[in-house]
Each structure stands twice: as C-alpha cells, then as structure tokens.
N, C-alpha and C positions, 0 to 999 in steps of 0.2 A: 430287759433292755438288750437290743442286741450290742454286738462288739461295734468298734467303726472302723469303718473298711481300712486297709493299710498303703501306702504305698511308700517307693522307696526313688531311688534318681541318681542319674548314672549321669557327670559332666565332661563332655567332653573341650579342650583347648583353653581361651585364657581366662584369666581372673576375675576378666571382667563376668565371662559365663559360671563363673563359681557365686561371683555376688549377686547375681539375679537368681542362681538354681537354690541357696539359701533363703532366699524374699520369696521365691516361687512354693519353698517349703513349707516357710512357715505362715504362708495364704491358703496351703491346704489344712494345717493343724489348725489355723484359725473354722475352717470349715467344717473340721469334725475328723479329722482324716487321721493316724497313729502314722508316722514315719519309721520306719523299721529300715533293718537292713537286705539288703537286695536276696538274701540268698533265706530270706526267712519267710517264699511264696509271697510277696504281698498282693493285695488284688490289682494295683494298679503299679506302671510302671513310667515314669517320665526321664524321656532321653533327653539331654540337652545339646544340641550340635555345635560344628564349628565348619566353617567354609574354608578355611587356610591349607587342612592338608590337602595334599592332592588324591587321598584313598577317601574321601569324606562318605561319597555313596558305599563302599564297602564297608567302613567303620559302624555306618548307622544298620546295613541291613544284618552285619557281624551284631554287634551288640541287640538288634531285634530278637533273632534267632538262638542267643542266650537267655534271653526276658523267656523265650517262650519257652526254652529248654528248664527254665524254674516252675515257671507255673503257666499253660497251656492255656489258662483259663480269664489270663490276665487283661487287663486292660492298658493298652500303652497308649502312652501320647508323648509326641514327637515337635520341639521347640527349636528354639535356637534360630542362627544365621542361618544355616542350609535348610534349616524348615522355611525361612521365607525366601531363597534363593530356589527351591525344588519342590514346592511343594506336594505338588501334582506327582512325581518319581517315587517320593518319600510314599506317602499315603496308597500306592500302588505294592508295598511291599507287604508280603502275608503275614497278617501277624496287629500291622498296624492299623489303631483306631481311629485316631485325631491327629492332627497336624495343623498346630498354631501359626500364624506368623508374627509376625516382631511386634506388631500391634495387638495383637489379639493374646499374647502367650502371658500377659500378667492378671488376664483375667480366667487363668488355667481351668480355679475350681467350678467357677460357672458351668463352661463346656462339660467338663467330666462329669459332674453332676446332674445336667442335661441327658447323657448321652447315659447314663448308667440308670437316673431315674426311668428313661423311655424305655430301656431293655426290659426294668423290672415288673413294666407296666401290660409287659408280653408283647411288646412293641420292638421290633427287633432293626435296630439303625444299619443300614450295610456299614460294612468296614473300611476305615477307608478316607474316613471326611476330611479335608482339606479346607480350613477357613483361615484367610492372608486378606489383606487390603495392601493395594500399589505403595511400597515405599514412601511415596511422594506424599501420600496423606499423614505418613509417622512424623506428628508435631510434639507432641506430651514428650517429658521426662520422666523416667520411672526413678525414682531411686533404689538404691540396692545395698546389700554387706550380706558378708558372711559370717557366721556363727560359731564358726565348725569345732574351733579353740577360744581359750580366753587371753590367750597369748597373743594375737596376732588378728587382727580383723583388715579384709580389701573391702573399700566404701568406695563405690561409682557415685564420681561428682560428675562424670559427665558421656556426653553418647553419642553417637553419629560421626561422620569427618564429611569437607566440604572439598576435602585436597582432590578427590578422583587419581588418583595416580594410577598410570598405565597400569600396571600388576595386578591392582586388590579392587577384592567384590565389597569391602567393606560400607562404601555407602549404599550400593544397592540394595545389602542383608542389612543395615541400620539405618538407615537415612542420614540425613542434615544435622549436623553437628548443632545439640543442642545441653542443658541443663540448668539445675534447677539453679535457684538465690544461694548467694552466702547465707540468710536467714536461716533457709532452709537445710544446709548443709551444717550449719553448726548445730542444728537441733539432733540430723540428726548422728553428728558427733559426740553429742552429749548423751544421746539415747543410746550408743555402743560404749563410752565410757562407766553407765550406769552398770552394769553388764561384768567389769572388772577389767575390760582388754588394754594392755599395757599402750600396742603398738597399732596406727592407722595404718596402711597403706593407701593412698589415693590414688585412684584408678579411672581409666577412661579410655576409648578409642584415639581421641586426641585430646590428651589431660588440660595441657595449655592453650587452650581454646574456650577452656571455660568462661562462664559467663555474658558472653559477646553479647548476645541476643536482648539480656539485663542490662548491657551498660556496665558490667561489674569485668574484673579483669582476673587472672589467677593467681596474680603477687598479691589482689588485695584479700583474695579470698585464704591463703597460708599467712600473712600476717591475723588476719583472726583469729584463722584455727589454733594457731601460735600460743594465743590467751586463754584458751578454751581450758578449763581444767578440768582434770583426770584423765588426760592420756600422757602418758610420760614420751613417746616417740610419733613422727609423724617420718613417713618415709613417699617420694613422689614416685611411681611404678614404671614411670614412660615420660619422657618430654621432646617434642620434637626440638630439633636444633635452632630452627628459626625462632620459636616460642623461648625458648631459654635464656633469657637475655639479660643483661650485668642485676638487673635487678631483682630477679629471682636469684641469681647465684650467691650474689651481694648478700641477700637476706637470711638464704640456708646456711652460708658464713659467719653471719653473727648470731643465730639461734640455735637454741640448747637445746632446743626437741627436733627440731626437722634433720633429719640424717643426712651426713655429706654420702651421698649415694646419688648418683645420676644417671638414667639410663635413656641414652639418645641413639634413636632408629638414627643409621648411616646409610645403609639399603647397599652401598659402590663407595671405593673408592676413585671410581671414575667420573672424573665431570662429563663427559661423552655419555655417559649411562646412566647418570642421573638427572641431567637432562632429557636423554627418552623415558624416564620413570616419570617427568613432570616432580620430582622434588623440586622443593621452594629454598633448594641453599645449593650454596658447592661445596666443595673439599676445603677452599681456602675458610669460610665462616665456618665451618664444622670442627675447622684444627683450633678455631680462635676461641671456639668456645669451652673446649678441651682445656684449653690454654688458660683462658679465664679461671675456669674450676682448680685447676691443682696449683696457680697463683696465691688464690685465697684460700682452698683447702688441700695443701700438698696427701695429706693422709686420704682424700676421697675416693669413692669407688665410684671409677668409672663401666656399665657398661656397653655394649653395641650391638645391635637386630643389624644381620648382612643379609643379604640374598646373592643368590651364585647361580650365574648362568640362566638371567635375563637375556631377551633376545636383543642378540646385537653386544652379548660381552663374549669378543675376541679373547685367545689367551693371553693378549697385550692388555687388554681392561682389566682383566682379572689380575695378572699381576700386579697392575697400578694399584688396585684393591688393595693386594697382598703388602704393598711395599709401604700404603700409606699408611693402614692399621700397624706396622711396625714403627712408624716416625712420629707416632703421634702417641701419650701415654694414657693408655688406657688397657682396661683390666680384667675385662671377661668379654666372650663373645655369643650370642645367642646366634648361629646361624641354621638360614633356613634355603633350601635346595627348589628353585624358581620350579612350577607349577603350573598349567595351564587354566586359565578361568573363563568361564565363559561370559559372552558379555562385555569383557574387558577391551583396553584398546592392545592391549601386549599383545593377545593372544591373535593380533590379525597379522603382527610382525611376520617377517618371510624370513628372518633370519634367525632362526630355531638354533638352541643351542642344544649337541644330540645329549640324549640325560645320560648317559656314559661319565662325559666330562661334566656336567653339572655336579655328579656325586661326586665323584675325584677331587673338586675344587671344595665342595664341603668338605671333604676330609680333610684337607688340606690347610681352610681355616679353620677347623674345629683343634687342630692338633696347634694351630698356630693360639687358639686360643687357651689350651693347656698351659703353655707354657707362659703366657701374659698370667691368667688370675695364681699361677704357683709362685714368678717372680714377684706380684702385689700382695699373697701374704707371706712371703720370704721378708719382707723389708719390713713386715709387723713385728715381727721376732725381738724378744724380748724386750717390747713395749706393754701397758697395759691399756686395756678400752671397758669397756662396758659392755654389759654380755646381757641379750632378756635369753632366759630360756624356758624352752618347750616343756611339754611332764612326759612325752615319750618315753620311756627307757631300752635300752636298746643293749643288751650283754653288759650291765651294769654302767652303762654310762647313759650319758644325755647331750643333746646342744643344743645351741643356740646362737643367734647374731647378734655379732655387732655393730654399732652405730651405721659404720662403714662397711656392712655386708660381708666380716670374715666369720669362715664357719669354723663355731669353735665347740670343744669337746669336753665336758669333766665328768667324773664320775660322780655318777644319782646321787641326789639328796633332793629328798621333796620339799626343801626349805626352800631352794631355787627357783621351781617351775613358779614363771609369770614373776620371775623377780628381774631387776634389771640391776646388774651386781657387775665389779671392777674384778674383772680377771688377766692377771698377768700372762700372755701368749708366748710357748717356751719353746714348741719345734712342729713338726709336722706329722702324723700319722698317715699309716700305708693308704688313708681313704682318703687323703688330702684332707681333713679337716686340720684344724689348728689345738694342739693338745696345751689346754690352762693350768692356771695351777692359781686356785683363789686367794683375792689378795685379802689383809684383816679388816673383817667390819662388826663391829660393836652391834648394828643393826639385824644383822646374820646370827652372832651370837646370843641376840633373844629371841629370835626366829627359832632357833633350835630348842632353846628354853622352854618356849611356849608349845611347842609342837611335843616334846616328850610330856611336860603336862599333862596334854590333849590325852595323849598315848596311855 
C-alpha cells in the first residue's frame, strides 16, 4: 500500500481564515491526505489568503516561492478572499496550480484529487487553473472551527456583510451576510466541546448579524449557547456597535460563561469620516455603548479596530480620532493603516491621504494604545480572576487569559494547561503580561495527586 500523499497549509490574516483552513484540513485527512508540517516537503501545499493588507499580491507570491523553495515538486493550491478577489493574477504566478474561489474552496479535495489523478494518468493539466463563480451566486454557509489546541477553539457562526463600506473588499471576497440555524450552531458546539475545549470564540465577518435570513437573532442564538454544556467560556470576537445593543450587553452581564470582553470596530473618531466610511453609527451611539458596557461590567475589556488615513481624514479628523479614543474608556486598540482596494468606492476619493502620514498616525495610535491596555491591567492589580491556560511552555513558565482578556503569567505545571483556575494578579512583567500567583484549590490539589500517580 502506498503512503498518502501529504500536505501541510499556511494561513494567512483573521480567525475567521484560521477556522475554515482547520475544516479545509480536516476535509483533506477525511480524503486520505496525512497533514504534516510545512517544512517536512509535503506533496501538496494550501495557501490560504487575506485581502486586508495592502502587500496581499506580495505575501502570496512570497510564500509561493517558499512552498517551492521546500519542495519543487509540490502541488499548491491557492484559497481564501484574494483567491476570489484575483484570481486570474494569483494562478499566473510560477509555481501555482489551482486557485479556488469562496464557493468552490470547501470542496478543496475534489479539485486536488482531480488535478493530481489527471497528471498521474500522463495527462499533464497546465498550471495555473483558476475556478471562482461571481460572488453574487455565494448563498450556502459553510461552517468552520479550528482545532489547533484544546484550550481555545474560533467557531464561524456566521459569513458575508451586507454594510459595503467605502474601504473594504470584504463583500466582494465573501458575499452577502449569511449563516447557518441556532440548531445548527449548537451541534456544532457540542461537537467542539466533545473534543475537551474549555473556551468558544464566536467568530464572523459580521457576528451580530447572525441569523437574519432564519428569523433567528444573535441574543437569542448566545442565550442557548449559554445552556449548552461542556464549554466552560464563550467569548464574542467582533461586534459591530450598531448590533450591540442593551440586550446583548444586558445578557453577557448576567452570564457566567460569556466573557465581559467586547470588541467594537470604531474605524474614526470622526463623524465626518464615518460618514464617508458609510458606517451605520456616529461617535455619540459608539461612546453610549461604551458606556452601557463598563455600567454593567466596570471590570470589562474593551477593544477597538481604527483605520488611519482614509481619504478625506484631515489632520483635524485624525485628531478628533485621537481625542475621542481618549474620552471614552476603553482598553486596547487593534489599528490598521488605510490601503487602497480595488473596486471599492474609497479608492475613487481624490482626497488621498500621502502614506507618510497615514504610518505616522498608526504609530501614534498604536502608542496611544500602549498605554490604554497597560492602565486596564494596572487597575487588575491585586484582584483575582479566573485564568484558562495554554500547555505552551515558554522558559519555564506559561499563560493564559482571563475572562476579561488580561494576559496572565505562572510558572509551568501541567496540572493547569486547559484548566480554568483563580489566580491572584500581583504586578507586571518586562513582556506586559500580568505575573500570578495561584490562589488555594482543593480541586488543584488532586490534580496534582492524580497526575504524580499517572507519573
């Protein structure tokens, strides 16, 4: 019998591309396929793209030119948002075989199996293929999760957005905001808690958008999951501001598993330039919702997706940015340095901002956002929270998070990894994490018991 053939998968951008490159996985191990690691030649190689940065054509044909620098001989195939945003560019590059697009890339092992049984058959396919169908036709929902750990799983409840905002290619590389049933979604919630993973993440292009299409809403779809047992934490990855609303806050307030963590795209502190964004809120419902959250959950982590140096933000917008992200409390900031897209309506603006100042103004929040998430776990200091942690080890120690997203530090014991334990947070370390110090648990102390046993 021979071996089966190997391949391994390189993902590129957000979590939502980690939970499908995990389902894309293990559709090939269903097929026969061994998944190895990238640098152990395997025969076949799957890229998975992303459209957001602005280096995306460099990144894919850089990581091509690695695949091929492992093994020459390889087969690669090329997914994701930029597979169906370029196809045609992508598939032109030396090296590359296949290139899915958004509808086609969950039926990955078909294709490869096609294109690899033809070759074998002395039938030599050009290099090169490109199969996409127009956006417009992407109606299904896939679902997705990743595996990677037993710590931590991201479950896409949902896909597409319908917002079009001037900036992002995101409905064109996904379509029309759609997903699956709460039915559906608790199974398969229950199918990752089989599995041992402590912690959900729910994840989506536009989280709170779920269900629409069902009649189903996404307060009613977390009041389920709420009940669902065997996951001890539910944490929501993304929620737009407009979507966020008392009764979703309301709920993550009085529930013991969903995490006071909220992470709301702001994109400007300018009403001026989020109104050319086409966002669906201003600065006043964005502070209220703010507001709402640290009401009911003063302890909550908040954080915020910026962009800097959209066209048409003056250095007076950008400040207003600057001044509002300071009045308003909140806790970390994800920012990201405006980019031109094609297709988009931004990019026909005549009011270019030069990228000089665009980086300038990243640095500028990014530094500002230093200083918000050091004073939010400055004020944890000598409280205690609840810690899941990783099995990492890392120079004799380990982390993990808490409920509320502070990253915390204690020295290894494999009694911890995948436990969710009360640790007292004492000061800070030179890496910013938050350095513990575990509090007593009887439950701990037969963990240890039972594990020298084992030993």
């Amino acid at each position: 019998m021979s071996a089966p053939r190997t391949v391994a998968f390189h993902t590129l951008g957000c979590k939502l591309n980690f939970s499908e490159t995990s389902t894309l996985a293990r559709s090939l191990e269903e097929a026969g396929y061994a998944k190895v690691r990238q640098e152990e030649r395997p025969d076949v190689f799957v890229l998975n793209t992303c459209s957001v940065t602005e280096n995306a054509d460099k990144e894919c044909r850089r990581h091509v030119r690695r695949f091929l620098g492992i093994n020459p001989e390889a087969f690669i195939a090329v997914v994701g948002c930029y597979a169906q945003l370029k196809p045609h560019e992508i598939a032109s590059i030396p090296g590359v075989d296949l290139v899915l697009g958004a509808n086609e890339k969950f039926d990955l092992a078909t294709y490869i199996d096609r294109r690899m049984a033809s070759a074998e058959t002395g039938h030599q396919e050009p290099k090169g293929q490109a199969v996409f169908s127009p956006i417009k036709d992407l109606k299904h929902f896939v679902p997705a999760y990743n595996v990677n750990d037993r710590t931590r799983t991201f479950l896409k409840v949902q896909d597409g957005c319908d917002y079009f905002c001037s900036f992002c290619t995101i409905p064109l590389a996904r379509g029309r905001s759609r997903s699956a049933t709460i039915a559906d979604t608790v199974a398969q919630v229950q199918e990752i808690a089989a599995r041992g993973v402590k912690e959900i993440v729910l994840t989506g292009v536009n989280t709170g958008d779920f269900g629409r299409q069902h009649d189903q809403t996404f307060l009613e779809l977390i009041e389920v999951l709420d009940r669902v047992e065997g996951i001890d934490r539910f944490r929501i990855s993304s929620i737009e501001p407009n979507l966020c609303h008392d009764g979703v806050i309301d709920f993550v307030a009085g529930s013991t598993r969903f995490a006071p963590h909220f992470h709301m795209p702001l994109q400007s502190g300018s009403d001026v330039i989020l109104q050319r964004m086409r966002r669906r809120y201003d600065t006043a419902l964005y502070a209220d919702r703010v507001r709402r959250i640290k009401e009911r959950m003063p302890h909550a982590c908040i954080g915020v997706d910026v962009i800097t140096g959209t066209p048409g933000e003056t250095e007076e917008e950008f400040m207003r940015t600057h001044e509002f992200l300071r009045s308003i409390p909140v806790d970390y900031l994800h920012v990201f340095t405006y980019s031109e897209r094609a297709n988009t309506t931004a990019v026909r603006m005549e009011d270019s901002v030069p990228m000089e100042a665009r980086r300038e103004r990243t640095k500028q929040l990014r530094i500002l956002s230093n200083k918000l998430q050091r004073a939010f776990y400055q004020q944890h200091l000598g409280t205690t929270r609840t810690v899941l942690f990783e099995a990492e080890e890392n120079e004799g120690r380990m982390l993990g998070f808490t409920d509320n997203y502070l990253r915390v530090s204690l020295p290894y014991d494999p009694v911890f990894v995948n436990r969710i334990i009360p640790v007292q947070l004492s000061r800070m370390d030179g890496d910013g994490h938050i350095v513990g110090e575990r509090s007593a648990s009887p439950e701990l102390t037969i963990a240890h018991a039972e594990l020298a046993t084992a030993d």
